[in-house]
Steps between C-alpha positions, in 0.01 A plus 500: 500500500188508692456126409821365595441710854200349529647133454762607706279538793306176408810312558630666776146431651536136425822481667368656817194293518709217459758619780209561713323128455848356538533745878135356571598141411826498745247659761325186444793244511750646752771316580529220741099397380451137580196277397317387824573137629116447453484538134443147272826359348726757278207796560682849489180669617404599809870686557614616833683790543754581773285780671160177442320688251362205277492551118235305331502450134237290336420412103081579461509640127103527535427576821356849554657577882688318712593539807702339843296431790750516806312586736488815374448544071729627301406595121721299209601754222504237103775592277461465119579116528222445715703409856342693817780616750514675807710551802356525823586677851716333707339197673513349859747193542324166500211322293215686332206372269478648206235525182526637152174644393446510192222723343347480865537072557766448739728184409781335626864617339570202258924639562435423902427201689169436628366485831182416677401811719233778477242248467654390135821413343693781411883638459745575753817680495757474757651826646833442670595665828846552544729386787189244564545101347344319770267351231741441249665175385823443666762182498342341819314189587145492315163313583236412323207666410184175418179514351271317719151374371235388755142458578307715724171377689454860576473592099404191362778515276824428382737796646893668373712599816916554497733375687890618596711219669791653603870365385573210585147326572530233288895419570398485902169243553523516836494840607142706531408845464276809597272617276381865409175530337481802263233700271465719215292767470120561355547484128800304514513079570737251606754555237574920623772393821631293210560657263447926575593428832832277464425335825756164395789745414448726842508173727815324283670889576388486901592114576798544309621773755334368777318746569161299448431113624448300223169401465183414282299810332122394367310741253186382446205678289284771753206511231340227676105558393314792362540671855800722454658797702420530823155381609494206755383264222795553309748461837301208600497345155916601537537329813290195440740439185791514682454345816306179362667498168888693452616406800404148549621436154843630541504327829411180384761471175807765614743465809353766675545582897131495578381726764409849575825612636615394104209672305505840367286674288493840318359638203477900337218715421210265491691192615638705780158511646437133440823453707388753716157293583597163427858569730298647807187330508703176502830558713466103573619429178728803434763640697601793286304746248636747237226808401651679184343762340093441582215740500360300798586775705309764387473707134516223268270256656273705729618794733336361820739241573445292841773318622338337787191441340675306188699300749375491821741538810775670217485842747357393822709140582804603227713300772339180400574607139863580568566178665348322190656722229883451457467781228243742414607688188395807318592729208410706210669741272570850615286651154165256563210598605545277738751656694352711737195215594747235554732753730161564689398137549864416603488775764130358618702186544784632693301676728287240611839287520496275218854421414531615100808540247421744267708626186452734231694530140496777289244409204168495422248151491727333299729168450806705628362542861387174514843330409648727762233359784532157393935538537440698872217256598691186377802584629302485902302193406551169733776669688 
């Protein structure tokens, strides 16, 4: 008797450990789980789930820990078949990097597409936001998106830089177009407003509505030399490249309306300060400038930020600036440290009269904000 009571228990044991995995497993799936539109062909992992927790399940039989770098790390938990899972907190709309590290190496997720940023390729996982699709494919007129190679005097070498041409370039020879000049940020080259940034499928959404001209958009590579960040080498080695080199090339072999009152450029995070020097410090040659995201104004790139001393006059003849300047544009995400430095320099700027539009978006440093600046500062481009 006392045997069979014992087996008894046994099995009833077994079934509620088994009830209990199967309650943890559903916890893991729920319903209405979707992979994320950034995984590679027929991937099932990363999952999103309808509250954006991401569940991450990867196959790493001998790996000793594992875990998901998001920003924040999360610890992977192997079952007996030697696949790492876990399920995160829920995550901010919008584009993050990602790593798997792997008893301490952090490498790219070979279930998610890769992306050049942090200084490396790595994965990326695409957060939706609801109610918001201003970046998403729709059935409207589409442009082009080139790969342009060409030869730099200021490198001494052969160069990559994109191109969008908006619909209908090619069909219309005649007509010309302005052109918006736009960077990426340090870590990151010429293929982030690309690709991350979905800078051809924005545009194709705002001409199609009219609510943005149609125009040309140029994203060239920022890493020009060694000099990076924000040091007046790297700027001047920035602004040598594209006023002897980008723009004279696009001028010379696209229809482009070439003058100031037709140039704009912008940039985020580090290429919002090379937009923020190269724009100012040459107002001949552009007539509006777009600042998202950049530590030039204190916190990231120094605290003791001096307007009029970067660009002389800025504060003390801001009316010769606002004549010049059809738009001067800033933003930055509500959660970057950012924030309060850039709210500060656009204050110094509207108290010495300097005509600025300024916009923030809920977010952190990241590809969501800068999508949302480059919609808002599109949309008031070459009006």
């Amino acid at each position: 008797m006392k045997t069979l009571a014992r087996l008894t228990k046994l099995i009833l044991a077994g079934f509620v450990s088994l009830f209990l995995m199967g309650v943890q497993c559903l916890a893991q799936e729920p319903a209405g789980s979707e992979p994320a539109s950034s995984n590679v062909l027929n991937a099932k992992y990363p999952k999103i789930t309808s509250d954006l927790k991401v569940i991450f399940k990867i196959k790493a039989p001998e790996a000793r820990s594992v875990q998901i770098d998001l920003g924040k790390k999360f610890d992977m938990i192997k079952d007996d078949q030697g696949t790492w899972s876990v399920t995160t907190d829920p995550q901010v709309p919008g584009f993050h990097y990602y790593s798997l590290v792997i008893d301490g190496v952090a490498v790219a997720d070979p279930a998610s597409e890769s992306f050049f940023g942090m200084g490396r390729m790595a994965s990326g996982i695409e957060i939706p936001e609801k109610g918001v699709d201003f970046y998403n494919i729709k059935d409207v007129p589409h442009g082009d998106i080139r790969l342009i190679q060409y030869f730099s005097n200021v490198t001494n070498s052969w160069r990559k830089m994109y191109l969008f041409t908006p619909p209908g370039y090619d069909s219309n020879i005649k007509k010309k177009y302005p052109v918006l000049y736009i960077q990426h940020g340090g870590g990151e080259d010429e293929r982030g407003w690309v690709t991350q940034g979905k800078t051809n499928i924005i545009l194709d959404n705002l001409i199609a509505e009219g609510k943005a001209k149609a125009m040309l958009v140029v994203i060239a590579n920022g890493n020009v030399t060694n000099a990076n960040g924000y040091n007046d080498k790297a700027m001047d080695d920035y602004a040598n490249e594209m006023i002897k080199n980008v723009i004279p090339f696009i001028e010379k072999n696209y229809r482009v309306i070439a003058d100031r009152e037709n140039r704009a450029i912008a940039g985020l995070s580090m290429g919002g300060g090379q937009a923020f020097y190269t724009g100012l410090r040459n107002t001949g040659t552009f007539s509006s400038i777009g600042v998202f995201s950049s530590g030039i104004f204190g916190g990231i790139a120094g605290a003791n930020f001096d307007a009029e001393k970067q660009i002389p006059g800025i504060l003390t003849k801001s009316d010769s600036f606002n004549k010049n300047l059809k738009l001067f544009y800033l933003s930055v995400g509500e959660q970057d440290p950012r924030f309060e430095y850039t709210k500060k320099a656009v204050t110094t700027f509207r108290e010495n009269h300097l005509k600025v539009t300024f916009s923030s978006f809920p977010g952190a440093h990241e590809w969501q904000t800068w999508r949302k600046s480059l919609h808002e500062f599109a949309s008031l481009l070459f009006k």
